[in-house]
C-alpha positions as CSV (number, residue, x, y, z in Angstrom):
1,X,-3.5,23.5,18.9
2,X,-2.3,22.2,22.1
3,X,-4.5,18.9,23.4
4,X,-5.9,18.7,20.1
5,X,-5.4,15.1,18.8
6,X,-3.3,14.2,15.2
7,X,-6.7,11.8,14.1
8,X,-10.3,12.2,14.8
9,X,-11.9,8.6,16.0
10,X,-13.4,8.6,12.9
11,X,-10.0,8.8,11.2
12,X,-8.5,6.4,13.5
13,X,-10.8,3.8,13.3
14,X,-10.7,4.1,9.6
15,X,-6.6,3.1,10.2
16,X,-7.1,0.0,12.6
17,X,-10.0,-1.3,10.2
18,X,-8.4,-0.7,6.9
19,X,-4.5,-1.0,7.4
20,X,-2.8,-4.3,6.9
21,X,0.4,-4.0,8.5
22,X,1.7,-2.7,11.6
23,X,1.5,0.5,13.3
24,X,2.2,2.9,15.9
25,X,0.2,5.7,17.1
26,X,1.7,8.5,18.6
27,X,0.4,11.3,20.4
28,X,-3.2,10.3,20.8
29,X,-4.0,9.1,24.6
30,X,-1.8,11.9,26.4
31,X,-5.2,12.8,28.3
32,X,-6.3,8.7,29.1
33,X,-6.3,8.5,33.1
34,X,-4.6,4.8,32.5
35,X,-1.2,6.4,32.0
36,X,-0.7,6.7,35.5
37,X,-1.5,2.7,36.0
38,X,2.4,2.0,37.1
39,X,2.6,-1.1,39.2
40,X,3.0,1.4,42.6
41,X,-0.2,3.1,41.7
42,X,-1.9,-0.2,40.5
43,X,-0.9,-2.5,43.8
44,X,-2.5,0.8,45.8
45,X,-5.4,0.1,44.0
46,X,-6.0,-3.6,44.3
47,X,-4.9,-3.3,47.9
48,X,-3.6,-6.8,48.9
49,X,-5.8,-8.7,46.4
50,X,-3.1,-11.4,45.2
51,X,-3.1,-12.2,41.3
52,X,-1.4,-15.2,39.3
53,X,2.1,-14.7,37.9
54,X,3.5,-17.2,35.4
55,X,7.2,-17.4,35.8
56,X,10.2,-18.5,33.6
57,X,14.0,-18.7,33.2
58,X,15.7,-16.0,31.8
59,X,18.4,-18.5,29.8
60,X,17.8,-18.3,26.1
61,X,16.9,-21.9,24.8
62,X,16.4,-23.3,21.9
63,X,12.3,-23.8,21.8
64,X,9.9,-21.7,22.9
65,X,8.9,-21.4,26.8
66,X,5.4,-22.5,26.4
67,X,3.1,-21.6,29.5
68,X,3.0,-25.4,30.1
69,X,6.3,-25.0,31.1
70,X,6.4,-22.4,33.2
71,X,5.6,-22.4,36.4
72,X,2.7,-20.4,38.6
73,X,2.3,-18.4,41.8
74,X,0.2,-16.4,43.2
75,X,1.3,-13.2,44.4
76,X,0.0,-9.6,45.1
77,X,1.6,-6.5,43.3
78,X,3.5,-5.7,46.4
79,X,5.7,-8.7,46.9
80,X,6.0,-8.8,42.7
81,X,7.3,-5.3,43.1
82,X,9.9,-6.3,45.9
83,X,10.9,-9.3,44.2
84,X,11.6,-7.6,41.1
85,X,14.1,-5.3,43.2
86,X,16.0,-8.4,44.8
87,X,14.9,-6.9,48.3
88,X,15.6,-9.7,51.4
89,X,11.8,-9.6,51.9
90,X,11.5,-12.1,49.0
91,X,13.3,-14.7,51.1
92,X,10.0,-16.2,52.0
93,X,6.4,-15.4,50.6
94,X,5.3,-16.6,47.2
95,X,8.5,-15.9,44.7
96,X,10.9,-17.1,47.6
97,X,12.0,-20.4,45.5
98,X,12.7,-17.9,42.4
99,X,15.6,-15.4,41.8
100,X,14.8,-12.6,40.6
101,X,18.2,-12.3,38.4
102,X,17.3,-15.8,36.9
103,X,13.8,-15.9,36.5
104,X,11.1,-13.6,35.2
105,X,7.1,-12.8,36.2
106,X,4.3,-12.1,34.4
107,X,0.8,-11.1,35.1
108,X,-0.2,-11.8,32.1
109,X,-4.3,-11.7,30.4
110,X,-5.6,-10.5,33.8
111,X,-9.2,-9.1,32.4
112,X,-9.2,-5.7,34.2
113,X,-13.1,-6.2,34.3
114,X,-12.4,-9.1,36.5
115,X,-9.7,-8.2,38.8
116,X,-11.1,-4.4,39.3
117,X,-14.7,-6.1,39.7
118,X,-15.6,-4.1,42.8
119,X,-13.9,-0.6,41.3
120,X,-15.6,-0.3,38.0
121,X,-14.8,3.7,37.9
122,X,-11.4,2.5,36.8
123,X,-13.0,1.3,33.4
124,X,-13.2,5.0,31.7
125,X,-9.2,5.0,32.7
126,X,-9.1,3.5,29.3
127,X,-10.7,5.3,26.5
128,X,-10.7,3.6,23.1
129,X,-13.2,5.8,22.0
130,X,-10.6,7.7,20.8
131,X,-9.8,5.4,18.0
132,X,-13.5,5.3,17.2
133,X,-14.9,2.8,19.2
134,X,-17.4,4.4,21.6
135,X,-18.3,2.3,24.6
136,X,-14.8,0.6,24.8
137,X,-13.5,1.1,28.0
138,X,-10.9,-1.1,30.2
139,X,-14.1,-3.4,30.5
140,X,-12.9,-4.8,27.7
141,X,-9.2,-4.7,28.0
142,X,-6.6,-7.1,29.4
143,X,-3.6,-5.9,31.4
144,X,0.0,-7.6,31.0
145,X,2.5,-6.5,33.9
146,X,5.9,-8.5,33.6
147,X,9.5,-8.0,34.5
148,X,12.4,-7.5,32.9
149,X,12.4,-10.9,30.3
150,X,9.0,-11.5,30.4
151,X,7.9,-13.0,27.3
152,X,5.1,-14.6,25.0
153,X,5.4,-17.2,22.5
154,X,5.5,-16.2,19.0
155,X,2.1,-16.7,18.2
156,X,-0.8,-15.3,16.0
157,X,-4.1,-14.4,17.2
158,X,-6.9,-16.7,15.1
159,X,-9.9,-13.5,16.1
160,X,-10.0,-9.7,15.2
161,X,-7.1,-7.0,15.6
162,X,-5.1,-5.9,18.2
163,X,-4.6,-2.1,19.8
164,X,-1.9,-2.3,22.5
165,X,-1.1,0.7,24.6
166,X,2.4,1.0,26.9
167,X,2.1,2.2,30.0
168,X,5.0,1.6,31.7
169,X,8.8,0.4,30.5
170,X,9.2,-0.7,27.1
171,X,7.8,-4.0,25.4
172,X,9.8,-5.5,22.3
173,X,7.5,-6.8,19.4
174,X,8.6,-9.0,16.6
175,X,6.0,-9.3,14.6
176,X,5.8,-11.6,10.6
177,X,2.9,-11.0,8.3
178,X,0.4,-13.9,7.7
179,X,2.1,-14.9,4.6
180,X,5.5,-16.0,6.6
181,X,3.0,-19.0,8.4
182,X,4.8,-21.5,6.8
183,X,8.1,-20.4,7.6
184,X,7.3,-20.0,11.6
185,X,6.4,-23.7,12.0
186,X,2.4,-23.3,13.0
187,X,1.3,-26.0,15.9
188,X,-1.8,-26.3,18.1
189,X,0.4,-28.4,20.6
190,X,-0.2,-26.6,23.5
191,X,-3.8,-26.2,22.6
192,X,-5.5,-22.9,23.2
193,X,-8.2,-21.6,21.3
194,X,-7.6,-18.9,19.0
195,X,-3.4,-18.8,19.4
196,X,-1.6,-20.8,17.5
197,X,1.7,-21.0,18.2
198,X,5.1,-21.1,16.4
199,X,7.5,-23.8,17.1
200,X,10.3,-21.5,16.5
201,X,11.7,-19.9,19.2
202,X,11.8,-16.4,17.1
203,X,14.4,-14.4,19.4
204,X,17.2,-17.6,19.3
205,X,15.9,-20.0,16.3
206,X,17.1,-23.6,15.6
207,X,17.9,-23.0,12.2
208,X,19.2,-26.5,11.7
209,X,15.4,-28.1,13.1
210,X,13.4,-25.1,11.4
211,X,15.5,-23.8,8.4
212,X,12.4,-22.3,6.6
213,X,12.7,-19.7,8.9
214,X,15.4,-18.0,7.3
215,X,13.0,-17.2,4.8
216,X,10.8,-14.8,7.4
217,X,10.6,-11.3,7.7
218,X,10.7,-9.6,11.0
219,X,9.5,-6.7,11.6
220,X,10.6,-5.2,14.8
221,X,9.4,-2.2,17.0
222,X,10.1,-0.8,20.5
223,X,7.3,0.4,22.1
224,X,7.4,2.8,24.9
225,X,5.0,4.8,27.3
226,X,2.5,6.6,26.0
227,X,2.5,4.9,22.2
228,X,0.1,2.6,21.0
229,X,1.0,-0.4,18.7
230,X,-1.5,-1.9,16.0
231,X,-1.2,-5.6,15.1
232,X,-3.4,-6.4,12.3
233,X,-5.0,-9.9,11.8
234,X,-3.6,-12.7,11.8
235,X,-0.1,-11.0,11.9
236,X,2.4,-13.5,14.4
237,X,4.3,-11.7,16.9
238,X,6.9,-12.7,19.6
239,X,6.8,-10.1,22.8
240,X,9.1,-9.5,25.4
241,X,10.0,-6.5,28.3
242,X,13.2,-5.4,27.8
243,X,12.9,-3.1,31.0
244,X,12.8,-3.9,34.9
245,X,9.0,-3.5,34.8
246,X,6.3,-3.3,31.9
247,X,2.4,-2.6,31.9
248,X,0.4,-2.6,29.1
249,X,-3.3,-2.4,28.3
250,X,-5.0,-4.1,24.7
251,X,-8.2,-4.7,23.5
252,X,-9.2,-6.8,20.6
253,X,-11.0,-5.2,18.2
254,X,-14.1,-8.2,16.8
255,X,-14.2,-8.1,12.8
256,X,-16.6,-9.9,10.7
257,X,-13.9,-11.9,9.1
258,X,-14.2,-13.6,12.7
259,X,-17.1,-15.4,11.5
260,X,-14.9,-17.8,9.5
261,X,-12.6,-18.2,11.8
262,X,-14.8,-19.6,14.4
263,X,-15.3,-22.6,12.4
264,X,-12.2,-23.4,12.1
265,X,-11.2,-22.9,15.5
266,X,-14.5,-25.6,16.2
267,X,-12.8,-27.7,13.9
268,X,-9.8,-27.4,15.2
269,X,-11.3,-28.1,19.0
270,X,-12.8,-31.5,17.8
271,X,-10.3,-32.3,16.4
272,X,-7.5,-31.7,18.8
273,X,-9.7,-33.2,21.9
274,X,-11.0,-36.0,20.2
275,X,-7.6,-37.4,19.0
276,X,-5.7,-35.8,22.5
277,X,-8.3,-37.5,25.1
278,X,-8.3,-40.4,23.6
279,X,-4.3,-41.5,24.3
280,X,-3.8,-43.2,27.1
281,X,-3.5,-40.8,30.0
282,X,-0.1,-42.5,31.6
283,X,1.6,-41.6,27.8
284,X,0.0,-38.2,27.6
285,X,1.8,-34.7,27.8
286,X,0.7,-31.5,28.5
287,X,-1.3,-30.9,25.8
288,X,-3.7,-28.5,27.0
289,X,-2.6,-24.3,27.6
290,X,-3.2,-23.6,31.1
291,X,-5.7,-20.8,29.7
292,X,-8.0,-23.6,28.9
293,X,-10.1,-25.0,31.4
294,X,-10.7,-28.0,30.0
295,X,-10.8,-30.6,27.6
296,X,-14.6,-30.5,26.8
297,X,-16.4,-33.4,25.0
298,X,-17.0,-34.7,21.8
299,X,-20.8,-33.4,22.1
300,X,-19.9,-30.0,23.2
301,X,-17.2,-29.3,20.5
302,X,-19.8,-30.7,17.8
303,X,-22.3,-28.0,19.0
304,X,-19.7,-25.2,19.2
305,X,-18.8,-26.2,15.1
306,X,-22.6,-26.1,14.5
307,X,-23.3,-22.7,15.9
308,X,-20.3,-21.5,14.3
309,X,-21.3,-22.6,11.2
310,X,-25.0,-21.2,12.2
311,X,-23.6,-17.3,12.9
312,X,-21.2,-17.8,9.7
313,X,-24.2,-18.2,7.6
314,X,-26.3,-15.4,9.6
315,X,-23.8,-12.8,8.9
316,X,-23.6,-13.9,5.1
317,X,-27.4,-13.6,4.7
318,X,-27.2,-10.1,6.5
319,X,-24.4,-9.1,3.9
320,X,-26.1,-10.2,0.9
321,X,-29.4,-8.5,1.6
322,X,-27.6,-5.1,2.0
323,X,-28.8,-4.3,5.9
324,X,-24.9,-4.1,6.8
325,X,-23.9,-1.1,8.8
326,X,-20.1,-0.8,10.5
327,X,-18.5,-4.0,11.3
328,X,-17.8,-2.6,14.8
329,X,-21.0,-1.2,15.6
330,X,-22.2,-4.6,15.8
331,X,-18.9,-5.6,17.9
332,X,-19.4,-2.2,20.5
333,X,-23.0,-3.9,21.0
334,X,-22.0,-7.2,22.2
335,X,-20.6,-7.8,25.8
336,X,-16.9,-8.9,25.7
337,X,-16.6,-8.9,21.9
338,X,-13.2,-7.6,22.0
339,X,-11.9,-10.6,24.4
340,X,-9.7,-12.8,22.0
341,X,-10.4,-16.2,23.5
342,X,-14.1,-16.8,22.6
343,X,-14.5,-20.1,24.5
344,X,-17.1,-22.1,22.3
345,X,-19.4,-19.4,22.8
346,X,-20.7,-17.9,19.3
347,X,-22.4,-14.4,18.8
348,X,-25.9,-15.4,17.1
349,X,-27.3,-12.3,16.1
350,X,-24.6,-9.9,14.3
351,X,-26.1,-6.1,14.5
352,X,-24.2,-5.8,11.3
353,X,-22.2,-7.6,9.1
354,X,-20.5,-7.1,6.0
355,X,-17.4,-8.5,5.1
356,X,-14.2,-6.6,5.2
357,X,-11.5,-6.7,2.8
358,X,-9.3,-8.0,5.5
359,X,-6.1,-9.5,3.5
360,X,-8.0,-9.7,0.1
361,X,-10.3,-8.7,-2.3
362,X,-9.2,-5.2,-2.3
363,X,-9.6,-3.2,-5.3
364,X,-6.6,-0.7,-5.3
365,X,-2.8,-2.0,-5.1
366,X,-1.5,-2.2,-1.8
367,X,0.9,0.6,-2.9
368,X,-1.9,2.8,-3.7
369,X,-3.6,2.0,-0.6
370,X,-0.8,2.7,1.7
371,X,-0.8,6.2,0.4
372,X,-4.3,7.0,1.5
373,X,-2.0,6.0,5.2
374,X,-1.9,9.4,6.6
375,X,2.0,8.1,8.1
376,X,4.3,10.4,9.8
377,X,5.2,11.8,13.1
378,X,1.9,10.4,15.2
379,X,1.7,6.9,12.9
380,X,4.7,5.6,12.4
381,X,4.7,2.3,10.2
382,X,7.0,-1.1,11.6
383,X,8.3,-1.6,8.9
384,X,10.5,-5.0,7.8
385,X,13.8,-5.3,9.4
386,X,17.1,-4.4,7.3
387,X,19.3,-7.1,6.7
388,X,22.6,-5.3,8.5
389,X,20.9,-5.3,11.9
390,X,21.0,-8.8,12.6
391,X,18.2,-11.3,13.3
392,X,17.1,-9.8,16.0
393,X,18.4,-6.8,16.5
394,X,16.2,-3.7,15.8
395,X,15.0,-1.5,18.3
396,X,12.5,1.8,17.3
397,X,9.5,4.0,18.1
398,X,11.1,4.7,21.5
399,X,10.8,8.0,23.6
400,X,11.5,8.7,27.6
401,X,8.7,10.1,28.6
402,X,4.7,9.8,27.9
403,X,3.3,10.4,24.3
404,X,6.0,12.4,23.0
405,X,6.0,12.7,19.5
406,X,8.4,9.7,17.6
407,X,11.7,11.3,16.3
408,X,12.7,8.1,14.1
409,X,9.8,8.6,11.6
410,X,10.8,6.5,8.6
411,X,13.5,4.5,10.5
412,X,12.8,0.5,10.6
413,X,11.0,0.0,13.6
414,X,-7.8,-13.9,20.5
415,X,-11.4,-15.6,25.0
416,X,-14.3,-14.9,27.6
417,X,-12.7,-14.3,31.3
418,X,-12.5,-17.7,33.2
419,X,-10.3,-19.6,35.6
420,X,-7.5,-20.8,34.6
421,X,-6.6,-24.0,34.8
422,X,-3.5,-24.6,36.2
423,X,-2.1,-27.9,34.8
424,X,1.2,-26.8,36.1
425,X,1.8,-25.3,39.3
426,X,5.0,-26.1,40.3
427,X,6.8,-24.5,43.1
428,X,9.2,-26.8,44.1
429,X,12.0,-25.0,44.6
430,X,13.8,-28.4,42.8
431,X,12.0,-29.2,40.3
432,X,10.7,-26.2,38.6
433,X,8.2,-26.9,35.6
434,X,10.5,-25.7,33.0
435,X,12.7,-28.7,33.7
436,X,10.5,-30.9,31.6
437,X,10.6,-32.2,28.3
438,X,12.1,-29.1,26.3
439,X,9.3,-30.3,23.3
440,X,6.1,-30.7,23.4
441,X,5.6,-34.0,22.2
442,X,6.5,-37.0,24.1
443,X,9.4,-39.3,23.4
444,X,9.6,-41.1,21.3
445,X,12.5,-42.7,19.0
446,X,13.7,-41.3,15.7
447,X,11.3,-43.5,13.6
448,X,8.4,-43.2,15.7
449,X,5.4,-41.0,14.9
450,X,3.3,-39.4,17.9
451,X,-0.1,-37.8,18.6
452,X,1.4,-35.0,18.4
453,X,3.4,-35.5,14.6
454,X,-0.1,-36.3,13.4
455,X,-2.2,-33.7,14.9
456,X,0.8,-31.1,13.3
457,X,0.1,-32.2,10.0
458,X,-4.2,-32.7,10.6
459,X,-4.4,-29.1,12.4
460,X,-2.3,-27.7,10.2
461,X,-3.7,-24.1,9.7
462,X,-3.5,-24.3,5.7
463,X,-5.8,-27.7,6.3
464,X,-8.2,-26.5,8.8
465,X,-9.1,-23.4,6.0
466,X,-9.6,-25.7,3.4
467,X,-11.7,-28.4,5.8
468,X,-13.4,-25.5,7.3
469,X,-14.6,-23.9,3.3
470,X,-16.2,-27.4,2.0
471,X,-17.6,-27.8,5.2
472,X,-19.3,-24.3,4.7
473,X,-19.9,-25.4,1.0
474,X,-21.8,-28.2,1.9
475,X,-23.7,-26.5,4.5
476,X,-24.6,-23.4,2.3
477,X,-26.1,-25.9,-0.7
């Protein structure tokens, strides 16, 4: 009947735990108050309080626009939403050295527990209890409003899966299962824990510098108002706004397979600021994301990797002696579980923890599996993208108004909340921060190795696994 919903939360949540590929969900948050959260309704709300805005060119290069070379201002939803129009206001204020018609602004990771801090009634706006997660509100959600061009790197998320829900304009995902890694160039140059970038610039690729990545697969999807977009583990994905203005609202979903991953993002850390801290500051480049705020020490890191290693073995010995109960139970009990970006802070007690067959072990095919997928009209699957539409392409899932049901059914279609640091705040209307060296290492002649060329190879996700499992071996004996 009319209201009802196409999956109970039980159902749902059985989807986003179980399903390893992406996913759209149609039809299922017609009722959520956060609908309404357009950037008119939203700047009513914060009423003057200014947020940060990272901006960048709109001119397709041929590398990625890394956040350390954007620049960063800070603005309030008013004079983003009058700069986005071109009106003669934006002549002076914070966006006055950009143009709107060659630059794009986004708002991007604000922590709506953190900028609606003094209006937490806004939180049950966003119920994700829907897709079987009771307690998840916008408490533990992150907002992203851009304009039209506003992007983020291909990256993938090192912690948990991903439920995104459009709220206003559309958003273009490319996303690559984890098995196309090798062919999207992984780096940890810009560091940030838990993303790890591609060096590809996925929407106009160097084919000549990174020809392994004609061997990817993309899989493309439009997603409009109203829908709600899954992105399993570890799946990379390149997103842009392909429309004058975009909000969207996500929450990462915490999965024991976390556990692991923790350790090697500790190893990574030591790693990358051991070897980074240590060159000689007047040769250095800007190694550190601006969502980290800082390059902590050697002592710090080494107790992060210890108490990773401390909760991976906790939530073994919980599996083993058979007092699991759901993965997420234990997740919906711990405060900011779903933020992606854990910050060197470890969970130490897991409520219950058994380990999911997140990528592996499963014991049907994945054939048989996908047909236990209740797909169709309200869960559409993204699937690869056909050859004749070009590399990029593809465009599906997409509807005019709110939560209508999806027409093309069967077409193809990682942090606690902190400062950031801003290592690049350029406004200078002349030099702009995307002027600077279009890679991320520094110079340096043909022959040459860098920092950076060794750390690519040392950090190398494939390395980190296996450095991170005899580490855990010789631990566990």
């Amino acid at each position: 009947g009319e209201g009802v919903k196409p999956f109970t939360p039980e159902k749902a949540k059985e989807i986003v735990m179980s399903l390893q590929q992406p996913a759209v969900f149609c039809n299922m948050v017609g009722d959520w108050p956060a609908l309404g959260w357009n950037v008119k309704y939203l700047s009513t709300v914060l009423d003057g309080k200014t947020i940060q805005f990272r901006l960048g060119v709109k001119t397709v290069d041929l590398v990625p626009q890394f956040e350390t070379r954007c620049s960063y201002v800070e603005a309030t939803l008013e004079e983003f939403l009058a700069w986005s129009c071109g009106q003669p206001s934006c002549l002076s204020g914070p966006f006055s050295c950009y143009d709107s018609s060659k630059y794009w602004a986004y708002a991007d990771y604000k922590y709506i527990a953190r900028i609606f801090e003094d209006k937490p009634e806004i939180f049950q706006d966003v119920r994700w209890s829907d897709f079987g997660f009771p307690g998840r509100s916008g408490k533990e959600s992150t907002l992203w409003i851009g304009s039209e061009g506003a992007n983020t790197p291909c990256h993938l998320d090192s912690y948990g899966c991903n439920l995104v829900l459009q709220v206003e304009g559309r958003k273009r995902w490319h996303l690559f299962p984890p098995g196309d890694t090798s062919f999207l160039y992984p780096t940890r140059i810009p560091y940030e824990e838990s993303s790890i970038f591609s060096k590809v610039n996925v929407a106009n690729p160097d084919l000549k510098r990174f020809p392994k990545f004609r061997n990817s697969t993309a899989h493309v999807v439009t997603l409009s108002p109203g829908q709600v977009l899954l992105v399993p583990r570890h799946w990379w994905h390149y997103v842009e706004s392909i429309d004058p203005i975009t909000v969207s609202i996500n929450s990462w979903i915490e999965l024991d397979a976390d556990h692991e991953a923790r350790v090697e993002e500790a190893i990574t850390r030591l790693l990358v600021c051991a070897i980074k801290s240590a060159e000689n500051p007047s040769d250095g480049d800007l190694w550190l994301n601006p969502t980290e705020v800082e390059a902590t020490s050697h002592e710090i890191n080494l107790q992060y990797l210890n108490q990773a290693v401390s909760a991976y073995f906790k939530c073994q010995k919980t599996s083993v002696s058979g007092q699991a109960h759901s993965s997420s139970t234990g997740a919906e009990q711990r405060t900011g579980a779903s933020c992606k970006r854990k910050k060197r802070e470890v969970v130490s007690e897991p409520d219950g923890c058994r380990l999911l067959t997140h990528g592996f072990g499963f014991s049907t095919s994945k054939a048989e599996e996908l047909q236990k997928i209740p797909f169709g009209p309200h869960l559409i699957q993204v699937l690869p993208q056909s050859q004749e539409t070009g590399s990029m392409g593809a465009a599906a899932v997409e509807s005019d108004s709110k939560d209508l049901p999806c027409e093309n059914e069967g077409e193809h279609i990682g942090k606690l909340p902190r400062r950031r640091k801003q290592l690049v705040m350029s406004n200078d209307c002349e030099t702009p921060a995307h002027q600077m060296d279009s890679d991320s290492s520094p110079s340096t002649s043909q022959t040459a190795l860098s920092t950076n060329d060794l750390l690519d190879c040392l950090v190398n996700p494939h390395v980190i696994n296996l450095v991170a499992r005899l580490l855990l071996e010789r631990t566990g004996v």
